[in-house]
C-alpha angles and dihedrals in degrees: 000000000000104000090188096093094058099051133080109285116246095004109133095257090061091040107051101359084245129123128233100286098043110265117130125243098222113210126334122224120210117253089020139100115246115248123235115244117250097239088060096041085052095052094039106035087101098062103062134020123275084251089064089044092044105087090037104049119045088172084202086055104045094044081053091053104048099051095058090064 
């Protein structure tokens, strides 16, 4: 499933598939929640609890993820 029509046109997710500070997504699977990059969730981690982060970083996952690119 193609996620770019629901997201804001010409932001910099639907334009590059990148957040905010620059670190790619990676690929999205339908029915379940995107993972942060690791880049981001190591520059943000401090800023909120390991229960906010939780559903969002899955470090197995992410190291999994970005290996594959």
């Amino acid at each position: 499933m193609d996620l770019q029509p629901y997201l804001k046109n010409g932001g910099a997710l639907y334009n590059t598939g990148q957040d905010v500070l620059g670190n790619d997504f990676g690929t999205f699977a339908v029915d379940s929640l995107p993972l942060v990059p690791t880049a981001t969730w190591g520059a943000l981690s401090d800023v909120a609890n390991q229960a906010f982060w939780s559903p969002y970083y899955q470090e197995h996952v992410a190291t999994a993820a970005s290996s594959t690119r």
